[in-house]
N, CA and C of each residue as an Amber inpcrd file, in Angstrom:
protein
   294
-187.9200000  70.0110000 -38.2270000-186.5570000  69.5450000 -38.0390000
-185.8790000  70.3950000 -36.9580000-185.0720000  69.8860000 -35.7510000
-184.5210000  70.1060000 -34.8980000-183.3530000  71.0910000 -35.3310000
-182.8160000  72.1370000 -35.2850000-181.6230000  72.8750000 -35.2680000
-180.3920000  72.0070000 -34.8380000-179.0580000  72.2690000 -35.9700000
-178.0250000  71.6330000 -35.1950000-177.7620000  71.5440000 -33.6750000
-177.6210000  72.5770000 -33.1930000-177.1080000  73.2080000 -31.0990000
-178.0720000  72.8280000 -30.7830000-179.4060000  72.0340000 -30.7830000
-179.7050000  71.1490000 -30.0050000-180.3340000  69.8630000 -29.8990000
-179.5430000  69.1820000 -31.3860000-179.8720000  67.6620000 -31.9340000
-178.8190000  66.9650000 -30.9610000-177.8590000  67.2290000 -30.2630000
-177.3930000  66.3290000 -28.9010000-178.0710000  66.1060000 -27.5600000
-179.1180000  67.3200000 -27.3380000-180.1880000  66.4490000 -26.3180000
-181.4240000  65.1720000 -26.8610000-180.9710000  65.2480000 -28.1590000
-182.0000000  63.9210000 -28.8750000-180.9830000  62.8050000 -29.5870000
-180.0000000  62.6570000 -28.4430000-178.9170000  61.1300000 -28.9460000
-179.4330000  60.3700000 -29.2330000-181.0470000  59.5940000 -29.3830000
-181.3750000  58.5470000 -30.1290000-182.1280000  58.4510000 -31.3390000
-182.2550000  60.1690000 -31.8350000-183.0360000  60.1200000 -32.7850000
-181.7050000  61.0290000 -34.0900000-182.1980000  60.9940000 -35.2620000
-181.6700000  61.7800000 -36.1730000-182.6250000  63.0590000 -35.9740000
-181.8160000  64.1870000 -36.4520000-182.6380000  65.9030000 -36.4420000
-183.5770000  65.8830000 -37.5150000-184.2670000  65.0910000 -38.1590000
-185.0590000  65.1770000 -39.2250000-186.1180000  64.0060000 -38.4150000
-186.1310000  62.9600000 -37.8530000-186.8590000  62.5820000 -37.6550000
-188.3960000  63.0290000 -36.1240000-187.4960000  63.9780000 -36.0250000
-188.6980000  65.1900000 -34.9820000-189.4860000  66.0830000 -35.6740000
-190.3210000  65.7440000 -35.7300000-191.3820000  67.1250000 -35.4610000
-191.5330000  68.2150000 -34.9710000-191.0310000  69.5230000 -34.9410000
-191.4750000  70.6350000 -34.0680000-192.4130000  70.8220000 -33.6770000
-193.8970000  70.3890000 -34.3530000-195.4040000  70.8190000 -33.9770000
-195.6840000  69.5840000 -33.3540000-195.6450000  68.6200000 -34.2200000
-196.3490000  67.5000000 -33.8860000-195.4200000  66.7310000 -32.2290000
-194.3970000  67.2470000 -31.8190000-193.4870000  66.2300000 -31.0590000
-193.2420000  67.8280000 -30.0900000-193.7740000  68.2490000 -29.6610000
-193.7670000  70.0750000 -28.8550000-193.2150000  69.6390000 -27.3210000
-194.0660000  68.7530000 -26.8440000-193.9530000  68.4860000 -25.5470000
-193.2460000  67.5320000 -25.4440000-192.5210000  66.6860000 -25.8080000
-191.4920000  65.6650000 -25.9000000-190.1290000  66.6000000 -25.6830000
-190.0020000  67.6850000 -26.7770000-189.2290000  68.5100000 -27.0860000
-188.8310000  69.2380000 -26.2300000-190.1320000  70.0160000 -25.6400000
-189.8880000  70.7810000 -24.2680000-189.2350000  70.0100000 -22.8040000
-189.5420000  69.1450000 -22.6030000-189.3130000  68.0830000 -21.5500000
-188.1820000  67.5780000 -21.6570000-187.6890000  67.0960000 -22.3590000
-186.0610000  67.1200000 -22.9490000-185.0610000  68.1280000 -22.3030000
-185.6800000  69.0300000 -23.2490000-184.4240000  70.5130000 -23.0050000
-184.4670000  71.1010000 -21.5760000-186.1390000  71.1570000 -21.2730000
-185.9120000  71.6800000 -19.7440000-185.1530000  70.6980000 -18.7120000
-185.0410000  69.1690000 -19.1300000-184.7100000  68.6980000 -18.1230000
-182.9210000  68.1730000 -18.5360000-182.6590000  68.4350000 -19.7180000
-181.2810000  68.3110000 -19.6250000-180.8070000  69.0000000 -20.9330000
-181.0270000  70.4070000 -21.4890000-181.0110000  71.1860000 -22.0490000
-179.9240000  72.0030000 -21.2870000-178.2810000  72.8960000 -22.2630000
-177.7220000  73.9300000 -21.7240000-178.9300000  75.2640000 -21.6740000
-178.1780000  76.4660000 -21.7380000-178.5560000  77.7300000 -21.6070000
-179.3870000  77.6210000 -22.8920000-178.3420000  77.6750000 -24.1550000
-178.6810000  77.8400000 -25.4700000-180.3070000  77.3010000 -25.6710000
-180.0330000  76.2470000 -25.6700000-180.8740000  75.2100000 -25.8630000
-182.4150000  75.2510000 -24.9350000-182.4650000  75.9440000 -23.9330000
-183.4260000  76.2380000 -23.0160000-184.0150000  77.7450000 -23.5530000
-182.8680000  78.4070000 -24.2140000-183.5960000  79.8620000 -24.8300000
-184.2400000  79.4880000 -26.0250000-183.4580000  79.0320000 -26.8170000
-184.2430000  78.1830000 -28.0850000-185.7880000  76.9870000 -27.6820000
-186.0410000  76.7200000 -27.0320000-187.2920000  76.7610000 -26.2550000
-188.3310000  77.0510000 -26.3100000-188.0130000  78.5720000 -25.2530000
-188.6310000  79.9430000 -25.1130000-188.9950000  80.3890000 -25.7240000
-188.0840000  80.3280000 -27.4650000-188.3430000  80.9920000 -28.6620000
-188.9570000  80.4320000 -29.3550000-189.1560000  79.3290000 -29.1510000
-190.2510000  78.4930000 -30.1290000-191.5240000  78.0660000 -29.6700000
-191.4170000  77.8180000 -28.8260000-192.6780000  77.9100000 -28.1990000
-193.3920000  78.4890000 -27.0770000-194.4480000  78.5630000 -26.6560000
-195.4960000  79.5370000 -26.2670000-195.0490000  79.4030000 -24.7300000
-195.5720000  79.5510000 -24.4350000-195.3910000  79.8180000 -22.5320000
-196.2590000  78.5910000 -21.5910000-197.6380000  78.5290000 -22.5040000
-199.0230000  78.0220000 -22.0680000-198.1970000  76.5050000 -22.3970000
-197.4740000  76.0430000 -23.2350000-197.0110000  75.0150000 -23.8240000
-196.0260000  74.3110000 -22.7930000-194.8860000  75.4250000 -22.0630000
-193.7480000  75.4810000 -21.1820000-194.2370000  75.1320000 -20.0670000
-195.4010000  75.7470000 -19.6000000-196.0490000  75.0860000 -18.1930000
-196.8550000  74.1080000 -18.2190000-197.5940000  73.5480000 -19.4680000
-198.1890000  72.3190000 -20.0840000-197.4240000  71.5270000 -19.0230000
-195.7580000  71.4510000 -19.9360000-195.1930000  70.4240000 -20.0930000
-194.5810000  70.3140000 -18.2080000-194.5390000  71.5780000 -17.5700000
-193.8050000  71.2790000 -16.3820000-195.2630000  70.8950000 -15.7030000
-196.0140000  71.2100000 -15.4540000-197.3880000  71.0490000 -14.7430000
-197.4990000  69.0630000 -15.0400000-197.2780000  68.5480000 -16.0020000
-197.9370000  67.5870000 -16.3710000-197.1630000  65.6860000 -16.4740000
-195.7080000  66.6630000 -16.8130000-194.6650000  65.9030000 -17.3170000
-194.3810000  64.5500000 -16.1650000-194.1890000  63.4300000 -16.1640000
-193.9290000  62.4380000 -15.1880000-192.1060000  62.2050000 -15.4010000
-191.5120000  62.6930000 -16.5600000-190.2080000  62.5050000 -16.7340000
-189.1810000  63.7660000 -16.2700000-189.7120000  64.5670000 -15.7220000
-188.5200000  65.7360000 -15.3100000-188.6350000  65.5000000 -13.7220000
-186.7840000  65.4750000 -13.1710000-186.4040000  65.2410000 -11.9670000
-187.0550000  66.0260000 -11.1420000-187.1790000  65.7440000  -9.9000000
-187.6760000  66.5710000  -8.9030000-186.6710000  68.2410000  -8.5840000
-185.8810000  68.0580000  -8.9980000-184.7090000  69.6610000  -9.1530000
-185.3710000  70.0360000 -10.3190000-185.2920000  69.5340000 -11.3630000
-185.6260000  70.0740000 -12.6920000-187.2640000  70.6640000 -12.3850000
-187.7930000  70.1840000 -11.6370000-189.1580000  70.2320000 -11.9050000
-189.4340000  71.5030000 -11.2300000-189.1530000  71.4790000  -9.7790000
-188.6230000  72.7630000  -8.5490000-188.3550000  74.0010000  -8.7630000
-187.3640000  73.6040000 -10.1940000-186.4870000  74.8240000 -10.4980000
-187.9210000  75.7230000 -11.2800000-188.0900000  75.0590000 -12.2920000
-189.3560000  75.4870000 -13.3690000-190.8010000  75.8680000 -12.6160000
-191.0290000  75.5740000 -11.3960000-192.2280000  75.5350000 -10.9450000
-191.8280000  76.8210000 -10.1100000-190.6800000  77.2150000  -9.6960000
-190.1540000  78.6080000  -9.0670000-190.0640000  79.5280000 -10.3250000
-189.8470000  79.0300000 -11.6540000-189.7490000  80.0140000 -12.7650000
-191.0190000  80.8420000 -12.8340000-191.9060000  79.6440000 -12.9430000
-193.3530000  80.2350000 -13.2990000-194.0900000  80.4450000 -12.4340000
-193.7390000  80.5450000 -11.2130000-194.3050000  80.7780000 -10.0370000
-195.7800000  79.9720000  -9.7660000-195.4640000  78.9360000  -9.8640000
-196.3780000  77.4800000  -9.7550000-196.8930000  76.9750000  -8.3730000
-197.8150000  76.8060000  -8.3820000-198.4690000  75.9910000  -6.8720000
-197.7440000  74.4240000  -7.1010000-197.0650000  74.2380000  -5.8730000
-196.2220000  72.7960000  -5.9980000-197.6830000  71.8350000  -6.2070000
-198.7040000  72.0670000  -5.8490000-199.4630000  71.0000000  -5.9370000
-200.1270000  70.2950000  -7.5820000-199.7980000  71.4060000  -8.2030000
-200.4620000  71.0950000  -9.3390000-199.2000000  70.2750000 -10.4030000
-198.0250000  70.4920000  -9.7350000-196.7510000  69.7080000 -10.7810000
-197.0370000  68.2590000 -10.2790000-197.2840000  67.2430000 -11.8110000
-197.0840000  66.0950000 -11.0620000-195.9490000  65.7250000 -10.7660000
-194.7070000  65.3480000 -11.2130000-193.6280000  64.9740000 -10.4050000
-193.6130000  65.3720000  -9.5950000-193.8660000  66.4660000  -8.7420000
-193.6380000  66.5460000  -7.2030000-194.4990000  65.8100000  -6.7130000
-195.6830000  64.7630000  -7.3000000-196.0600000  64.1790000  -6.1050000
-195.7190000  63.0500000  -6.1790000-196.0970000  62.0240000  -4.4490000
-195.1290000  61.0240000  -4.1840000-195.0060000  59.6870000  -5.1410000
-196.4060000  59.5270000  -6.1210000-196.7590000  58.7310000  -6.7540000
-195.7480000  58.5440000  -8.0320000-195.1280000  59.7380000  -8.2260000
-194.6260000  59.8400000  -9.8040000-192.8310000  60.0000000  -9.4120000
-192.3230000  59.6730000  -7.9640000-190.8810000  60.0670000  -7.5030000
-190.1550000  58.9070000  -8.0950000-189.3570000  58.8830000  -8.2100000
-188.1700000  58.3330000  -8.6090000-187.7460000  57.6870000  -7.6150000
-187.7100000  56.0450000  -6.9890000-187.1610000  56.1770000  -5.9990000
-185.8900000  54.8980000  -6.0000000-184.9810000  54.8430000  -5.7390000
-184.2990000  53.6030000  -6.1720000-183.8970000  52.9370000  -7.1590000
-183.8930000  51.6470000  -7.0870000-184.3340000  50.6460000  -8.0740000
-184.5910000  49.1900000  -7.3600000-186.2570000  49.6630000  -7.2490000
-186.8430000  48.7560000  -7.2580000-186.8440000  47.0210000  -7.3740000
-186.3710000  47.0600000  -8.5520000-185.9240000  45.5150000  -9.0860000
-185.4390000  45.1570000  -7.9760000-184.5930000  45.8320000  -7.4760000
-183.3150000  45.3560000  -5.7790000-184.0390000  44.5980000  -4.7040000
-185.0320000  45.0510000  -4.6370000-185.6600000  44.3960000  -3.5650000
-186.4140000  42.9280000  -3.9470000-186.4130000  42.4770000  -4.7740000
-186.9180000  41.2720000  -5.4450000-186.2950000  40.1470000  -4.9630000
């Protein structure tokens, strides 16, 4: 179960219906990408490090800032984050051109 201070980065779920173990990287990806301070230390504190770069190394849902920022944290080769590459960018909306 999710802690009160940071069941508002999970507005579509109730704090009982998460998993801490089973839902880790959902969790992490969340907070790093729209997580305050609090909520980004509470994190840190729960989970492992190997887990933290899992999720930035791998993640297709954290912004290209969000991703930048974390890949300068851990002192990351840009090549190995997928969102930084061009395949996984965010670009538009698509539909528009239809």
């Amino acid at each position: 179960m999710l802690p009160e201070k940071i069941r508002k980065f999970f507005w579509e779920y109730s704090g009982s219906e998460i998993d801490i173990q089973e839902n880790w990287f959902f969790i992490i990806e969340r907070l790093l990408e729209y997580g305050d301070f609090e909520a980004v230390k509470w994190a840190f504190k729960h989970f492992d490090q190997s887990q933290l770069v899992k999720v930035v190394k791998s993640s297709r849902k954290l912004s290209r800032k969000t991703a930048s920022m974390w890949q300068n944290y851990f002192n990351l080769p840009k090549e190995e984050i997928r969102c930084m590459n061009l395949s996984c960018q965010r670009t538009g909306m698509p539909f528009l051109l239809e």
